[in-house]
N, CA and C atoms as a LAMMPS dump frame, in Angstrom:
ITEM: TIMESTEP
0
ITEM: NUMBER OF ATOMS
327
ITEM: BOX BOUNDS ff ff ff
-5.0000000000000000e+02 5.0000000000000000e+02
-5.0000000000000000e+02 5.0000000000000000e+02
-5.0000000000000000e+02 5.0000000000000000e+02
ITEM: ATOMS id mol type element x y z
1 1 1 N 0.85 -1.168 0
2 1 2 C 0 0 0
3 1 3 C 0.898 1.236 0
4 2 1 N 0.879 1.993 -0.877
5 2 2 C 1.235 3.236 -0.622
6 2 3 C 1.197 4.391 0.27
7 3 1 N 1.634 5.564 0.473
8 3 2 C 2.112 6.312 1.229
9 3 3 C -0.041 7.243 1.001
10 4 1 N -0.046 7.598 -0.211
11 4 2 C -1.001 8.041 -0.439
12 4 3 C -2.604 7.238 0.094
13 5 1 N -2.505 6.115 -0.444
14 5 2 C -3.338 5.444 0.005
15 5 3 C -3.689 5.326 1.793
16 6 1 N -2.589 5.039 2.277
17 6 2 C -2.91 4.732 3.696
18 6 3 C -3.424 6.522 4.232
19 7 1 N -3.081 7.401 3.539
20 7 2 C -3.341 8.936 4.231
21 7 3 C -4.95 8.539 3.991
22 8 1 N -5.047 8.01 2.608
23 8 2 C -6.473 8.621 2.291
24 8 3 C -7.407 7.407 3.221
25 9 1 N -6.641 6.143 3.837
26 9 2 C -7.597 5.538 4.215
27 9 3 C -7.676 6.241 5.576
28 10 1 N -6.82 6.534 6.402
29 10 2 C -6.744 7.327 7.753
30 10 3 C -7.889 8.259 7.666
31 11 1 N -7.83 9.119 6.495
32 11 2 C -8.931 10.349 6.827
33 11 3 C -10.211 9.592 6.07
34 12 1 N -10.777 8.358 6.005
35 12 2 C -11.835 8.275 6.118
36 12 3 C -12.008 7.493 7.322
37 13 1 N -11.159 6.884 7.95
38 13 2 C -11.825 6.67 9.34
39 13 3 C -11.79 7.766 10.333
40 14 1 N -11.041 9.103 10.152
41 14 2 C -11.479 9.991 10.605
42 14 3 C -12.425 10.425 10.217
43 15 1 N -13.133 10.546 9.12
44 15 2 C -14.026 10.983 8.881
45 15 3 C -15.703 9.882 9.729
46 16 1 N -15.325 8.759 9.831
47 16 2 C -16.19 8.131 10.092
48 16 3 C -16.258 8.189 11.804
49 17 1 N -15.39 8.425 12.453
50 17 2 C -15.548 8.725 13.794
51 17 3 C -16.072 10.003 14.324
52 18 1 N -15.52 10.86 13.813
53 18 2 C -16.726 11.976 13.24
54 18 3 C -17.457 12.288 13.328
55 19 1 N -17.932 11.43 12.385
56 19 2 C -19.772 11.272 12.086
57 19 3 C -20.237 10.384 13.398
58 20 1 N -19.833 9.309 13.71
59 20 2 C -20.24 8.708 14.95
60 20 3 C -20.063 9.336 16.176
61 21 1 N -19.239 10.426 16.2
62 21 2 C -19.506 11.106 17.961
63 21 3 C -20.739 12.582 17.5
64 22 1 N -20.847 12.692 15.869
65 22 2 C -21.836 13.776 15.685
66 22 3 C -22.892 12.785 15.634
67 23 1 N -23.334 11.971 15.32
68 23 2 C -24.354 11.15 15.599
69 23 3 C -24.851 10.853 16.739
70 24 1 N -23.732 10.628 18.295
71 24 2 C -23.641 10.881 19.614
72 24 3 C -24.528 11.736 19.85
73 25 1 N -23.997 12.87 19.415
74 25 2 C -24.504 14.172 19.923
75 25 3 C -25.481 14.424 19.97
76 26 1 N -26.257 14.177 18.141
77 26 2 C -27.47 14.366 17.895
78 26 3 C -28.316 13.38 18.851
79 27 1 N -28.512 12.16 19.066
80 27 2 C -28.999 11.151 19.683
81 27 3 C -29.087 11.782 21.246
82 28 1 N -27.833 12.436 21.707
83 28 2 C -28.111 13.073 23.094
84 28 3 C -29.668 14.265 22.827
85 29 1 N -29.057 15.022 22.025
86 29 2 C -30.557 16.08 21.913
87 29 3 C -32.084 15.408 21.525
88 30 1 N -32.098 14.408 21.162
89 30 2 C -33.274 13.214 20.795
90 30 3 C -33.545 12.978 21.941
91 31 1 N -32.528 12.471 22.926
92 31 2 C -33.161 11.666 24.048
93 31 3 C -33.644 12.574 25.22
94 32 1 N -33.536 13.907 25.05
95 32 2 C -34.403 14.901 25.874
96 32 3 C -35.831 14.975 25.496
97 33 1 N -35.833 14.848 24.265
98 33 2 C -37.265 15.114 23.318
99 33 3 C -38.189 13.762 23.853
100 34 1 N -37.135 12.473 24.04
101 34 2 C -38.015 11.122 23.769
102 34 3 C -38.297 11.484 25.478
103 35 1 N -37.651 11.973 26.504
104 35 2 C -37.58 12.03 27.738
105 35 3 C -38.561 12.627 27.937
106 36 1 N -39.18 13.599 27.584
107 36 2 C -40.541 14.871 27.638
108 36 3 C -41.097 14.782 26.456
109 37 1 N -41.296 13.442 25.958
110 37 2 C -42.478 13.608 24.665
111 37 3 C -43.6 13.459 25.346
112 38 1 N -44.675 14.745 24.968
113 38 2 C -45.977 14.678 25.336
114 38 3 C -46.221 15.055 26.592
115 39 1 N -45.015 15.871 26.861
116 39 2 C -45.013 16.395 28.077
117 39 3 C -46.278 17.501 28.621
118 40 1 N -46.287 18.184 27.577
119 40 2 C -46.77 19.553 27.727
120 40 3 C -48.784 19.365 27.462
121 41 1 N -49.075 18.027 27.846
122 41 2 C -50.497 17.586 28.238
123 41 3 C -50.204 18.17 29.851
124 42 1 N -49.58 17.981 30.484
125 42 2 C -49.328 18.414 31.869
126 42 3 C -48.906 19.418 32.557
127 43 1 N -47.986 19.637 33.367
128 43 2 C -47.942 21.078 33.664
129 43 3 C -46.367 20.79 33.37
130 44 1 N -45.678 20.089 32.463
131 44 2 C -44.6 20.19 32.498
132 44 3 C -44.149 20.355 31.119
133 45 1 N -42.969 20.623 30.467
134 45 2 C -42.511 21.277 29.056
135 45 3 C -41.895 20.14 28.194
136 46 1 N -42.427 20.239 27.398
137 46 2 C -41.358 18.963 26.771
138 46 3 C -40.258 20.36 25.973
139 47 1 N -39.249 19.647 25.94
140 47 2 C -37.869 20.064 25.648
141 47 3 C -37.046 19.372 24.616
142 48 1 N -36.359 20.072 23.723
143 48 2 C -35.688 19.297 23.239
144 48 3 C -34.339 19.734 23.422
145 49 1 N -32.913 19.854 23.207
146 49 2 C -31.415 19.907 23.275
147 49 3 C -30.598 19.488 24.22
148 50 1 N -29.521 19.159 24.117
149 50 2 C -28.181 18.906 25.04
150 50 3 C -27.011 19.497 24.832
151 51 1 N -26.481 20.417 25.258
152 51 2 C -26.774 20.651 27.025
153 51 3 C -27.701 21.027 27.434
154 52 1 N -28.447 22.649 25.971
155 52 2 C -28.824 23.478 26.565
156 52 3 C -30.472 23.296 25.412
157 53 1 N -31.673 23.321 26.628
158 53 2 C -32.689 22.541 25.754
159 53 3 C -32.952 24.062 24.926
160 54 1 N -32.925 24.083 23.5
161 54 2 C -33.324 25.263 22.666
162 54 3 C -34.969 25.455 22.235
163 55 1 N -35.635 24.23 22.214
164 55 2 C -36.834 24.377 22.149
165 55 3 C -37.951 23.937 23.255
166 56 1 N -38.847 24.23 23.796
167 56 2 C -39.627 24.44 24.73
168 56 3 C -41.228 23.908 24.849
169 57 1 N -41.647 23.526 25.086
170 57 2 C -43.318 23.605 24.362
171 57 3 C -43.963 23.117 25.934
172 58 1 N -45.34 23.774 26.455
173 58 2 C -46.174 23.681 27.277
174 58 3 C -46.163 24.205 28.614
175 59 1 N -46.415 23.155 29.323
176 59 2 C -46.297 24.077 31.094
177 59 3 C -48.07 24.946 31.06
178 60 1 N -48.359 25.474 31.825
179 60 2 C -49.715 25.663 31.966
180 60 3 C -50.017 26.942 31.335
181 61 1 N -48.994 27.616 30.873
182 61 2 C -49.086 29.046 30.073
183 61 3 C -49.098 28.611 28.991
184 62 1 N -48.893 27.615 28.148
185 62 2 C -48.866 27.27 27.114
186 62 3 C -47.684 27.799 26.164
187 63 1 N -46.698 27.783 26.559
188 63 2 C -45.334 28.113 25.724
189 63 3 C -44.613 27.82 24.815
190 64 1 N -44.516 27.725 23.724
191 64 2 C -44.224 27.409 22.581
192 64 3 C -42.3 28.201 22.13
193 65 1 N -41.345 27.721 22.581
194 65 2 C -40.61 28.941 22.508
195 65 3 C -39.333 27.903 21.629
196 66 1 N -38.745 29.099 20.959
197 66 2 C -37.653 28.673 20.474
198 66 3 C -36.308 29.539 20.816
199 67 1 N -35.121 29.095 21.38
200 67 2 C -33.887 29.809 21.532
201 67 3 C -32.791 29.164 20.645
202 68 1 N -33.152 30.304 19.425
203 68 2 C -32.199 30.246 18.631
204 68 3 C -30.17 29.937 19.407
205 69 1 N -30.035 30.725 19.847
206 69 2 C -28.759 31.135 20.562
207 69 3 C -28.35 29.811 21.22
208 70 1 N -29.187 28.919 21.877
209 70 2 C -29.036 27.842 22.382
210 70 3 C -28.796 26.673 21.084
211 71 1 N -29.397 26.864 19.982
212 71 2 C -29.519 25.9 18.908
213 71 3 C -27.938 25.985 18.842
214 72 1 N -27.497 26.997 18.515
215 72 2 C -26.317 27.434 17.334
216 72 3 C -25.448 26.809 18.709
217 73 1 N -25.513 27.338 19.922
218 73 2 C -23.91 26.964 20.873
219 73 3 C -24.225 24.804 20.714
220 74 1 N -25.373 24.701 20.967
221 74 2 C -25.517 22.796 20.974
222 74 3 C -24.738 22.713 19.475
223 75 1 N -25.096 23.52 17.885
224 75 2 C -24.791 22.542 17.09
225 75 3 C -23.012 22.859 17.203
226 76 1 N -22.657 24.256 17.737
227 76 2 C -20.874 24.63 17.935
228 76 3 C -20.432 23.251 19.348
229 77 1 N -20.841 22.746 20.212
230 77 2 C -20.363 21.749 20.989
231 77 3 C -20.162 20.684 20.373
232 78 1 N -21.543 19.931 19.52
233 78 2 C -21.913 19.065 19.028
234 78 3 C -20.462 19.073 17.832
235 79 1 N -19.786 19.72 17.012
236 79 2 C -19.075 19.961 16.163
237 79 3 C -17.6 19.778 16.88
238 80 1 N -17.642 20.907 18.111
239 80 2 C -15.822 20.54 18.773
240 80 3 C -16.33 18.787 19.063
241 81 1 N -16.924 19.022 20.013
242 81 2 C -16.773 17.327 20.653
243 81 3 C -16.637 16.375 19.762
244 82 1 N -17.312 15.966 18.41
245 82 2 C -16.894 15.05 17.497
246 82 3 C -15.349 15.131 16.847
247 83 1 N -14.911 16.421 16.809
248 83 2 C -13.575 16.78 16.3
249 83 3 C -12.51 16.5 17.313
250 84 1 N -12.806 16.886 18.928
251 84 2 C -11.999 16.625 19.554
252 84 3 C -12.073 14.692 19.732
253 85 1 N -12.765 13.628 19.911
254 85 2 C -12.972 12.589 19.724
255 85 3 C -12.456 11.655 18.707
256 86 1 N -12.668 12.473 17.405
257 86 2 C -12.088 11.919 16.205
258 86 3 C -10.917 12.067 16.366
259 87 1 N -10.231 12.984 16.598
260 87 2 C -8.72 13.362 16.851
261 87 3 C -7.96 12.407 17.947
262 88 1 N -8.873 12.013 19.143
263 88 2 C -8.274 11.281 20.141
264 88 3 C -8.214 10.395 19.615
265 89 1 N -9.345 9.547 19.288
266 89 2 C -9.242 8.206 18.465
267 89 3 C -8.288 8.025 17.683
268 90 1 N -7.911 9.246 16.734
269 90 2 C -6.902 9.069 15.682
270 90 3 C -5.527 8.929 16.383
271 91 1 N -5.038 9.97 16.952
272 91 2 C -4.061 10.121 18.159
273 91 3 C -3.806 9.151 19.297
274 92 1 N -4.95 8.805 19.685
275 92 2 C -5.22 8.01 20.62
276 92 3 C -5.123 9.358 22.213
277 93 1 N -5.543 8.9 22.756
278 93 2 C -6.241 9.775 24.101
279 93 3 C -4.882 10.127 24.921
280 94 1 N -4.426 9.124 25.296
281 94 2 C -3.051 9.87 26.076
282 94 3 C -2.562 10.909 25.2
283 95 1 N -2.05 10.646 23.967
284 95 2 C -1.159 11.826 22.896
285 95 3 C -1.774 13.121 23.558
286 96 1 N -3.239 12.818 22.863
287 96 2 C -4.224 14.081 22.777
288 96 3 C -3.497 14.645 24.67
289 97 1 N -3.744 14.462 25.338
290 97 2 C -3.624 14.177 26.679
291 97 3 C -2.483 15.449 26.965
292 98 1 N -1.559 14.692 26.493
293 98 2 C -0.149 15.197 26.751
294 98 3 C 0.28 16.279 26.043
295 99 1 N -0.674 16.531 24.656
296 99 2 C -0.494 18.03 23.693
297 99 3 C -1.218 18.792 24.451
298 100 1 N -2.772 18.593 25.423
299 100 2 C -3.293 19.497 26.477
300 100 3 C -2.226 20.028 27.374
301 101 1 N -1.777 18.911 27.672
302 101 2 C -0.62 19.905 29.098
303 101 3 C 0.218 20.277 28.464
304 102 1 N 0.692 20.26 27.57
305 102 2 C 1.712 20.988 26.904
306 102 3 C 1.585 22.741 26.541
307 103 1 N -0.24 22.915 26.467
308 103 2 C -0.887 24.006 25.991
309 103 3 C -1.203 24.545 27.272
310 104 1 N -0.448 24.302 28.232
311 104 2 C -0.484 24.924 29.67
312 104 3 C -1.524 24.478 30.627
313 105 1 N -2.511 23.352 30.397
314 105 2 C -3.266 22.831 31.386
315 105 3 C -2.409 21.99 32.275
316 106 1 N -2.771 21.738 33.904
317 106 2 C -2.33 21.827 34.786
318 106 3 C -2.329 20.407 35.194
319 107 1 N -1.479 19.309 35.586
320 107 2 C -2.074 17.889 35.714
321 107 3 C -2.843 17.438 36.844
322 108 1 N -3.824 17.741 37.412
323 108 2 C -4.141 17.871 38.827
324 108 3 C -3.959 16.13 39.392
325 109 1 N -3.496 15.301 39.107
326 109 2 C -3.283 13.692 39.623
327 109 3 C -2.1 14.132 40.57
């Protein structure tokens, strides 16, 4: 196998780890939604996002709300965290590890 070849096979399993910790992600913001589906028959909200829930619906005022600002920071997390993941995987986690403390984080062990 060539020099070329093995690059190009590397960056599709980066690419595929990737997609599997952005798939993570998305599945985290699902499982708030599946957590409070049909919530808002009650006095409570169904929600959807992770960390930060961006959409809203019910509670006894009847609230229907959307926070944009919350969408955009979940899909900017959702984006580092698969990148930082893919990278460990690729690197492997100690490397990654040891280029952190190198960038001045502190080893607290």
């Amino acid at each position: 196998m060539t020099t070329n070849q093995s690059s190009e096979t590397a960056g599709l399993y980066w690419a595929y780890r990737f997609l599997a910790a952005l798939l993570a992600m998305v599945g985290l913001n699902l499982l708030t939604l599946a957590r409070t589906w049909k919530a808002y028959h009650t006095d409570m909200m169904e929600q959807i996002g992770f960390p930060f829930a961006f959409r809203e619906r019910g509670g006894f005022s009847g609230v229907d709300a959307w926070h944009y600002e919350f969408l955009l920071i979940d899909i900017l997390i959702a984006l580092a965290l698969a990148y930082g993941f893919a990278h460990a995987f690729k690197e492997g986690f100690v490397a990654t590890f040891h280029k952190l403390r190198k960038l001045g984080l502190e080893n607290k062990t």
